[in-house]
C-alpha positions in Angstrom: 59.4 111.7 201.5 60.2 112.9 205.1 61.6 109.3 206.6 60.0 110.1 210.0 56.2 110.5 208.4 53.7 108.2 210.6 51.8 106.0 207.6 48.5 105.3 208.6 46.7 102.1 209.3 44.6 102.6 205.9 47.9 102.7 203.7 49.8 100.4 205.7 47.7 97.6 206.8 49.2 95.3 209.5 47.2 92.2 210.9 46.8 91.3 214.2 50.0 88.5 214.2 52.1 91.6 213.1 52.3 90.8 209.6 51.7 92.6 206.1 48.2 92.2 204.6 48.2 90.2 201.9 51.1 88.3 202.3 50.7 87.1 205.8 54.3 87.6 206.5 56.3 89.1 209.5 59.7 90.7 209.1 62.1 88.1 210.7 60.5 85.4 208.0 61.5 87.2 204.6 65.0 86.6 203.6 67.0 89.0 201.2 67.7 86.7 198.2 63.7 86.3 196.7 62.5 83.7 193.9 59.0 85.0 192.4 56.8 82.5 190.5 53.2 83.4 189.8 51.8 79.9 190.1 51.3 79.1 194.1 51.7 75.5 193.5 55.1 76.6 192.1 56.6 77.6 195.1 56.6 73.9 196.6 58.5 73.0 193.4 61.3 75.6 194.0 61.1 74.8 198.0 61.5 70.6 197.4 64.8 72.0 196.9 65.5 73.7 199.7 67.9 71.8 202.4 66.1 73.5 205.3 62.6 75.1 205.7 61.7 77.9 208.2 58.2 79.0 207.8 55.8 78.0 205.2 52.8 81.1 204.9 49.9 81.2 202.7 46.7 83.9 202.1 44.9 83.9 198.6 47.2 83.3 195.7 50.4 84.6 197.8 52.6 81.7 199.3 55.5 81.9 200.8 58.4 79.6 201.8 61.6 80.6 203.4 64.7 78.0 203.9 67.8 77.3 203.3 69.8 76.2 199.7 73.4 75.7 199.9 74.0 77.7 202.7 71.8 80.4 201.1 68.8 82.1 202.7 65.9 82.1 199.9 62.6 83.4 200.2 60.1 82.0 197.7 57.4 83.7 196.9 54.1 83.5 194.5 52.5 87.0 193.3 49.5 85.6 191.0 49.0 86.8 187.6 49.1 90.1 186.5 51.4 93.8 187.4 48.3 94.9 189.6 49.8 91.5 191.4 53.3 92.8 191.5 52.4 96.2 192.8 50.8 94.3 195.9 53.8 92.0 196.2 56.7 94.3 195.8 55.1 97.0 198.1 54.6 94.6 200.8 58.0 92.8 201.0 59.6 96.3 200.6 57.8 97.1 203.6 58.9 94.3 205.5 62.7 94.7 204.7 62.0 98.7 205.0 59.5 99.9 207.4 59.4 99.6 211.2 56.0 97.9 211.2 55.3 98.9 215.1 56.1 102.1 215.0 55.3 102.7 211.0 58.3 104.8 210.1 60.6 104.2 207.3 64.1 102.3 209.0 67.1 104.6 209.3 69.1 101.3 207.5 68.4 100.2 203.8 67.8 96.5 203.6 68.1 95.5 199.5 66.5 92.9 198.1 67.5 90.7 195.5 64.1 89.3 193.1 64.4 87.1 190.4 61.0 86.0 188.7 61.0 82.8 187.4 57.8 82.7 184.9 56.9 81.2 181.5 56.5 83.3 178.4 55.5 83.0 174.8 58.7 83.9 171.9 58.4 86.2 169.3 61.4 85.6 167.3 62.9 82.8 165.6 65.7 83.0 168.3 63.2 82.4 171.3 61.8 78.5 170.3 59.9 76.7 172.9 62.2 75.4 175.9 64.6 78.8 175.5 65.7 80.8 178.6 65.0 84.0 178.4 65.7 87.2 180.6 64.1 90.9 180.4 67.3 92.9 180.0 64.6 95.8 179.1 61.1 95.1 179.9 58.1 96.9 178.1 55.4 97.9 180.1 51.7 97.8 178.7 50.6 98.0 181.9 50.3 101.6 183.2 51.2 100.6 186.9 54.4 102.8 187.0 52.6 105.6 186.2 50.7 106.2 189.2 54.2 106.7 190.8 56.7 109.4 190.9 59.7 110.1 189.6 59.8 107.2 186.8 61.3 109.2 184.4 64.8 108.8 186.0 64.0 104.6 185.3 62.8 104.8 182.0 64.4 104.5 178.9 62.7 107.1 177.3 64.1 107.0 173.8 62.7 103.5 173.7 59.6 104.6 174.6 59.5 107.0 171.1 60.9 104.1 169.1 58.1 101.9 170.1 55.3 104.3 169.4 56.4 105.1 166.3 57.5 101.8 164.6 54.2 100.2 166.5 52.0 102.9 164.8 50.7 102.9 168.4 47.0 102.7 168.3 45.7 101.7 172.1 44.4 104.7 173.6 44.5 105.7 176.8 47.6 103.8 177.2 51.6 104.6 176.6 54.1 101.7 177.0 57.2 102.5 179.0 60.3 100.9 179.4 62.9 99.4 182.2 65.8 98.0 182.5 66.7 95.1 184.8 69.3 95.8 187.5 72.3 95.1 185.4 74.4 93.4 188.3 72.1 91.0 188.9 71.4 90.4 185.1 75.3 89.6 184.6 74.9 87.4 187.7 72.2 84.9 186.8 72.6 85.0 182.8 75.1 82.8 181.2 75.5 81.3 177.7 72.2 79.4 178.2 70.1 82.7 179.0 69.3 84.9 176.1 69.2 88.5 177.3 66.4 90.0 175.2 63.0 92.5 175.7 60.2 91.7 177.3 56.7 92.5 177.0 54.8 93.0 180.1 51.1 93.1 178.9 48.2 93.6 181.0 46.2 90.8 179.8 46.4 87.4 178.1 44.2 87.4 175.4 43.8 90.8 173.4 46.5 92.5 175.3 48.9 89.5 174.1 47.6 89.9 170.1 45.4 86.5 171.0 41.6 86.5 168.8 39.0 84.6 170.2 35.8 86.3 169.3 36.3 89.6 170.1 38.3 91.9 167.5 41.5 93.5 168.1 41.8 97.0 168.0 45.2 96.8 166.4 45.1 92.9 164.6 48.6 93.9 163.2 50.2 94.8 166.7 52.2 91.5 167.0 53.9 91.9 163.3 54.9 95.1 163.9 56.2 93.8 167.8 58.1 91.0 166.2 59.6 93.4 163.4 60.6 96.1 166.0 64.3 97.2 165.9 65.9 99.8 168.0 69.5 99.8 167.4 69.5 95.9 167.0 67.6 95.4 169.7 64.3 93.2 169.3 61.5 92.3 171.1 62.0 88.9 172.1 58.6 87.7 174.2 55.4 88.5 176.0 54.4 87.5 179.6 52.6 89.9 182.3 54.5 91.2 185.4 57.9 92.0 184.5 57.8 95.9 183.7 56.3 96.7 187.5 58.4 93.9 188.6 61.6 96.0 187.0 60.3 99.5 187.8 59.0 99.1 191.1 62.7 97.5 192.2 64.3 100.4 190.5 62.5 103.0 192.4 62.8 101.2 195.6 66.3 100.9 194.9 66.5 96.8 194.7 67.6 94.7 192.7 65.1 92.6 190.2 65.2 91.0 186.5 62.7 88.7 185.0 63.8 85.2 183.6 61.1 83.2 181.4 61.3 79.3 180.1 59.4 80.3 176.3 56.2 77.6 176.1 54.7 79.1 173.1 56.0 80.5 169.9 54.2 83.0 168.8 55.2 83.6 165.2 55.4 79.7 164.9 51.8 79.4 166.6 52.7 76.3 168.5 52.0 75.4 172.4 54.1 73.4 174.8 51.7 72.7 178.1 54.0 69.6 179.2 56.5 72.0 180.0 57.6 71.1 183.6 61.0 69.9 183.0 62.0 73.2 181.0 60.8 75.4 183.7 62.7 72.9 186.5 65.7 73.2 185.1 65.2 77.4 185.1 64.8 76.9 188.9 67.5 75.1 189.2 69.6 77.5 187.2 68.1 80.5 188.8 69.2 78.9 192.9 72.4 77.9 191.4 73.3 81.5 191.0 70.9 84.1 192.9 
């Protein structure tokens, strides 16, 4: 992409203040360390940490709060639910680390980013019980947003990719999962002995997408067997939740650095729920500032 390309005000859509659409924010108020949570109401939990606060922005279900943690600037930011979410999210701060939003040119100096999504998750194995930390070392994508952009190849793991349609006896058509891996730096960096690094499926729904059967059939009922008895060189699939393939590919391409880390609230295989689960997901925000 030529660098000095004018982007139009229909693709890049500034408001009046002189910040990014959706998000509301300008470039001096997003920091380079970033916690994502989906819930909104989640980013005043992470922020009630902060020592400092800068700016607190809000539009829709995107709210930001920028401040300071231990001498560390954090940005924290909620995307919503879903990859079509993400794509909105990721674009838009990668814009304002990125882009010269007056005279819409791509800046001569990378600025990275650093994105750690804290989010909750349902296990699939009998390693991933309810209250486990778990982190998308590979994340599977049944979303189909990375496909509308180029060059994903080179961020796939492609190998996986065959595995999975042939041990799933893959039956959804019109849609091919693919697979990323986290930025292994920052992987190392925030897991320890109390994270499990493991594969995570990004699906593009809650309920069918996720295996779930309310009244409407599935098109594959046997789908989460053959998810939860997946192997590819040792390697299983490990949970479900819905952002962390774009999340992963759309940091890859951009060349940040992102990875997923989910507090497991239900188990799948053991078809039990945990909704009081604000302390486990507390101490995963407290884990995740300790070490972003």
């Amino acid at each position: 992409m030529n660098n000095k390309r004018i982007i139009p005000p229909s693709e890049l859509i500034i408001n009046e203040d002189g910040s990014v659409f959706h998000l509301h924010l300008r470039p001096e108020q997003l920091a380079e360390k970033v916690v994502l949570v989906g819930d909104p109401a989640r980013v005043d939990m992470v922020a009630s940490r902060f020592d400092r606060v800068e700016c607190s922005v809000s539009n829709r279900e995107f709210h930001t709060i920028t401040g300071w943690y231990q001498g560390k600037r954090i940005t924290v930011q909620s995307h919503g639910i879903g990859s079509d979410n993400i794509d909105i999210v990721l674009n838009e701060l990668d814009a304002l680390a990125n882009i010269d939003l007056k005279t819409r040119q791509i800046k001569d100096i990378f600025r990275q980013l650093t994105l750690v999504r804290v989010g909750t998750s349902g296990g699939l194995q009998e390693n991933t019980p309810i209250g486990a930390y778990v982190a998308a070392e590979r994340s599977i994508g049944f979303d189909g947003v990375m496909y509308f952009y180029d060059g994903t190849e080179k961020i796939r793991d492609l190998s996986f990719e065959q595995a999975l349609l042939q041990q799933l006896e893959w039956q959804i058509m019109g849609l091919k999962p693919y697979v990323i891996l986290s930025d292994r730096t920052l992987t190392e960096q925030i897991c320890g002995s109390d994270v499990l690094r493991g594969v995570t499926i990004a699906a593009n729904g809650f309920y069918g997408p996720q295996g779930r059967c309310l009244r409407l059939p599935l098109r594959d009922p046997q789908l989460n067997r053959k998810i939860q008895t997946f192997d590819y060189y040792g390697s299983r699939i490990t949970n479900y939740e819905m952002e962390s393939s774009s999340l992963a590919g759309l940091a890859a391409l951009m060349g940040h650095r992102a990875v997923t880390v989910c507090c497991i609230i239900a188990g799948r295989k053991s078809e039990q729920m945990n909704t009081a689960y604000k302390g486990s997901i507390e101490g995963l925000i407290d884990l995740v500032l300790a070490r972003i």
